[in-house]
C-alpha positions, 0 to 999 in steps of 0.5 A: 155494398152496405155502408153499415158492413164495411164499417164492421169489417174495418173494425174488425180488421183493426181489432184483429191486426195486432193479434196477426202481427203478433202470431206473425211476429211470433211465427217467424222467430220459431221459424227461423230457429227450426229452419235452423235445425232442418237445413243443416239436417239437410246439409248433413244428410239427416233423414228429416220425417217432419218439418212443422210450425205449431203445436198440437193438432195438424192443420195445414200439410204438404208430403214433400219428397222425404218431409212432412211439411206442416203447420199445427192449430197453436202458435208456441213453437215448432220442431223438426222431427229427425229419424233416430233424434229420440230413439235408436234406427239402423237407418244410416242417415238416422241423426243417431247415426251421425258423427257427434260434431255433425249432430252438435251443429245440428242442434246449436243451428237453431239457436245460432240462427236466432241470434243472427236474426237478432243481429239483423233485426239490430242493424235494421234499427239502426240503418233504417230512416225511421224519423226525417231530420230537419234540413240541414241534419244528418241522420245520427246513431248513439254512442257512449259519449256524453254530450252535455248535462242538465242543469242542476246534474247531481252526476257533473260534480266534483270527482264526477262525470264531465262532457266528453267522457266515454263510458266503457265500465259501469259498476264493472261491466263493459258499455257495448251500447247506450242501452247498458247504461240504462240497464246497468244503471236501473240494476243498481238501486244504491244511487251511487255508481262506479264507472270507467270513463276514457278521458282525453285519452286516458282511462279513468275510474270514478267511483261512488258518483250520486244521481238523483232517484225518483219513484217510477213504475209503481202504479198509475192513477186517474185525475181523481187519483184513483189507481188505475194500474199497479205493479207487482210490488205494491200489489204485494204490499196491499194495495189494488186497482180502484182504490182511491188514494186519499192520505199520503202519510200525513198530507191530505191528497185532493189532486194529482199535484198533491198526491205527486208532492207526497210520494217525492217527499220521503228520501228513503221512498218508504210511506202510509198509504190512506184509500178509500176502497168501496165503503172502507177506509183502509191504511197501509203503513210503510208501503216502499215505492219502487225508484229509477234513476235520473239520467242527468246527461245527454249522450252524443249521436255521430253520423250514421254511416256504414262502419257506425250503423254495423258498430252500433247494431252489434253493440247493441246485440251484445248489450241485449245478450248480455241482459238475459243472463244479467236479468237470469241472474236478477231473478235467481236472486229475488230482485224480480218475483214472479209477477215480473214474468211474461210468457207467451201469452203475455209476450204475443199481448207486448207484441200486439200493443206495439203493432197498434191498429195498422201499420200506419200506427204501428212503432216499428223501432219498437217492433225491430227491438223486440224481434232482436230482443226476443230472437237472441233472448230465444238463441241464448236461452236454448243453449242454457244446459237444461234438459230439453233445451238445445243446450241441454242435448248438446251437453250429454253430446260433450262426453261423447266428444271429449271421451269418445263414449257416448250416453245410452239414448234411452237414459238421455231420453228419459232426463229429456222428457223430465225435463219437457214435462217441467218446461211445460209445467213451468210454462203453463205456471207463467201462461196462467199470470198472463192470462190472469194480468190480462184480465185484471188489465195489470199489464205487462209493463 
């Protein structure tokens, strides 16, 4: 066989496998949610007339018994069509037909499998031998506990943090896991923060503890300092992929030191941007950087056993819950704009990036955290009482539940496919920026 096509094809593949993953990946989640809504319709007795992964044109198809078995040309959901689910039927196993409790378990399975998916994905994270310990360690999970602190901790003063603390509250929320309190604490931009810790046994409130802030995730630069990549924020604020940072308020920038020196020297991380952009020579004036926080602490493993690894992959599960509506809530009130946003185009290219070239080179912790994360981000969202969503057909089900009347189907019908049109609508608004960042090569992180 020639040498030239073998080189050719193993490129090719290598090319093409993180895509594969990544609609895999995909595939699965939308999977699992419509299997769903389809065993407990089985369950329950509910004429299913079609069974099907994919949107759009018909590909693949198999006549069962009672259900068409298909998979459609694009990879962006699925559903499972039921007799009488969009209009009134006489049949007797129509969904209409079905008392309400039945036809809410029908519609919350979905969702509810997601997140039981999520919860599997969290414990295999946990459980699973990702890195060999060195002989003589045993395999260890995080928990809340502080281990120790860095020299120079701005947290570990007095009135402060001490090793050995535990911390339960962060800013009035509950730590279900170490991932709250990077997420807790990134939600803060103050620098200062309120915390419940258990302290030799005893609950304790500290308030107001300082850490240290630094500029972090605005953009990033080649050795010539020349921006390479940056972020939504400063993107507004003028600044563009190419240009070639020269002056940073009043130092002279010549190298990656200098230009590192400059952007940590003003507290309040607000500065005047000189560039140089083709021919032009342009500035920007008070151009305000975005920080993070400084964790000055190391948090305290213990030993993976069967009763830590349940603990800690359900700690986990709750803390990712929790961010969706956390983050839902973020973004109602403007602390995430628009091009924070990633829709499927831009969660397939996520997906991709993690799966690499192979699976030798793929990060698979990585991968099982976004199948958790996006498997209970999928579950929660869909129970958001919003037309067209799970959510939203189970709310026009609570009157009929509560009052024993129920919504005319037609009038349901039709705030549903509002609704659709809308999510459709929205979906294709955040498809195009993915599409956009891709060719822009902005990036999704």
């Amino acid at each position: 066989m020639n040498l030239n096509f073998l080189l050719s094809a193993t490129q090719l593949l290598s090319k093409a496998f993180p895509i594969l993953i990544a609609i895999l990946f995909f595939g699965l989640i939308i999977f699992v949610h419509e299997f769903g809504h389809f065993i407990f319709a089985k369950l329950f007795g509910v004429k299913v007339n079609e069974f099907a992964l994919g949107m759009g044109p018909t590909i693949l198809k198999k006549q069962g018994k009672e259900t068409k078995y298909a998979l459609r040309l694009f990879p962006i959901g699925g559903f499972v069509s039921m007799e009488g689910e969009e209009e009134e039927s006489s049949d007797g196993r129509a969904f209409c037909n079905q008392k309400v409790w039945k036809r809410m378990i029908i519609i919350a399975a979905g969702a509810t499998f997601n997140l039981i998916m999520g919860v599997i994905a969290c414990i295999i994270l946990v459980a699973a031998p990702w890195e060999k310990p060195a002989e003589g360690e045993v395999p260890l999970v995080a928990t809340n506990e502080i281990l120790q602190f860095y020299e120079g901790a701005t947290s570990n003063s007095e009135g402060g943090l001490k090793a050995g603390d535990k911390l339960l509250k962060i800013d009035g929320k509950r730590v279900y896991s170490d991932y709250d309190i990077s997420f807790l604490m990134q939600r803060n931009t103050s620098g200062k923060y309120d915390f419940v810790v258990l302290r030799d046994g005893e609950k304790t409130e500290l308030t107001d503890v300082p850490f240290a802030k630094r500029t972090g995730g605005n953009f990033s630069y080649d050795p010539d300092c020349i921006i390479s990549s940056v972020s939504g924020k400063l993107k507004d604020q003028g600044l563009k992929d190419g240009d070639k940072i020269i002056k940073v308020n009043d130092a002279e920038i010549t190298d990656n030191e200098t230009l590192m020196n400059a952007i940590g020297a003003d507290e309040d991380y607000i500065y005047n941007f000189t560039v140089k952009r083709g021919e032009e020579t342009l500035t920007f004036t008070d151009v305000k950087m975005n920080t993070v926080t400084v964790f000055d602490f190391v948090i305290l493993g213990e030993e993976k056993t069967f009763s830590t690894v349940l603990s800690t992959a359900f700690g986990y599960s709750f803390s990712l819950g929790r961010m969706v509506y956390l983050s839902l809530f973020d973004l109602l009130r403007g602390q995430y704009g628009f091009n924070d946003l990633a829709g499927p185009v831009g969660t397939v290219s996520v997906i991709a990036d993690v799966a690499g070239e192979s699976v030798e080179t793929a990060d698979w912790t990585q991968m099982f955290m976004l199948m958790a994360m996006i498997a209970i981000n999928i579950g929660l969202f869909n129970l958001l009482p919003v037309p067209a969503l799970d959510g939203g057909h189970l709310f026009f089900m609570l009157p009929e539940l509560i009052f024993r009347k129920k919504i005319p189907q037609k009038y349901e019908s039709y705030i549903h496919a509002a609704g659709l049109v809308a999510l459709l609508a929205f979906m294709a608004i955040i498809s195009a920026g993915d599409i956009w960042k891709l060719i822009s090569g902005r990036g999704f992180y």
